[in-house]
N, C-alpha and C positions, 0 to 999 in steps of 0.2 A: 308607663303603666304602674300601678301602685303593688308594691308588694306584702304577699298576705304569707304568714308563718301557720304552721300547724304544728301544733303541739297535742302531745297526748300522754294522759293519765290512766296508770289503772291500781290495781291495790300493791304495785311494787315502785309506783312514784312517778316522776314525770320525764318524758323525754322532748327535751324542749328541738325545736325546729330553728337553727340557726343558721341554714341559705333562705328558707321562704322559696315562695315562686311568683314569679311578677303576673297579674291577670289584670283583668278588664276591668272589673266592678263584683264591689260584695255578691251580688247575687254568684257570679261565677264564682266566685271563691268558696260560698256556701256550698254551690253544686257538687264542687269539687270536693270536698270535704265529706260530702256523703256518699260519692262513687271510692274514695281513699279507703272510706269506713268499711264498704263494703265488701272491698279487693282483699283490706286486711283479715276480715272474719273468714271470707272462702278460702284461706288458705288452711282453716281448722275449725269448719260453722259447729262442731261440738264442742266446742271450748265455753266458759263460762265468762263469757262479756260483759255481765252486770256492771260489773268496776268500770269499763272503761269509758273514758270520754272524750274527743279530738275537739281541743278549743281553736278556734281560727281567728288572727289576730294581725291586725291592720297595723300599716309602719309606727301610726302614732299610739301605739298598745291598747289601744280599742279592743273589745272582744266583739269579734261581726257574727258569730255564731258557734253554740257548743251542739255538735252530735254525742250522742250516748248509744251507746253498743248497744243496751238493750233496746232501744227502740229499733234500733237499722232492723235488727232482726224479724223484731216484731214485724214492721213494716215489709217488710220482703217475703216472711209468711203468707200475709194477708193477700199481699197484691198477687201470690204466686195461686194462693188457695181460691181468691176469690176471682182474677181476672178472668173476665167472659162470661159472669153470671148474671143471669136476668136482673137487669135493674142497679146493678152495681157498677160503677166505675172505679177505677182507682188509678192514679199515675204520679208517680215520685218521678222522673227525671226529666 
């Protein structure tokens, strides 16, 4: 299985990922990366996540996808606010 690093930035600099974790295929590695994002916010969701970013990166230094803190938030708002409303759907995971 190929391995994907995650690395993350915020306005105090980067903290680079140097085990990685061996997955299946980008798309998991993406998934993964945005359940990381999330685990890390709950541990303080009033903290101010603008800055941060989790780049996920394939053995050949590809970038297979960046999450940004402010959106996870966004997004978990939304889906919290709005799942179950007439006519709405939404599903991240």
């Amino acid at each position: 299985m190929p391995r994907y690093f995650f690395n993350v930035t915020n306005e105090l600099g980067t903290e680079l990922d140097e085990v990685g974790l061996a997955l299946p295929d980008d798309d998991v590695a993406s998934a993964t990366a945005l359940k990381a994002m999330r685990a890390i916010q709950g541990e303080d969701p009033a903290a101010d996540w603008s800055s941060w970013m989790l780049h996920v990166i394939d053995e050949a230094g590809n970038t297979v996808t960046r999450i940004a803190g402010f959106l996870v938030l966004t997004l978990t708002w939304f889906t919290r606010s709005f799942s179950g409303a007439k006519g709405i759907s939404c599903s991240l995971s």
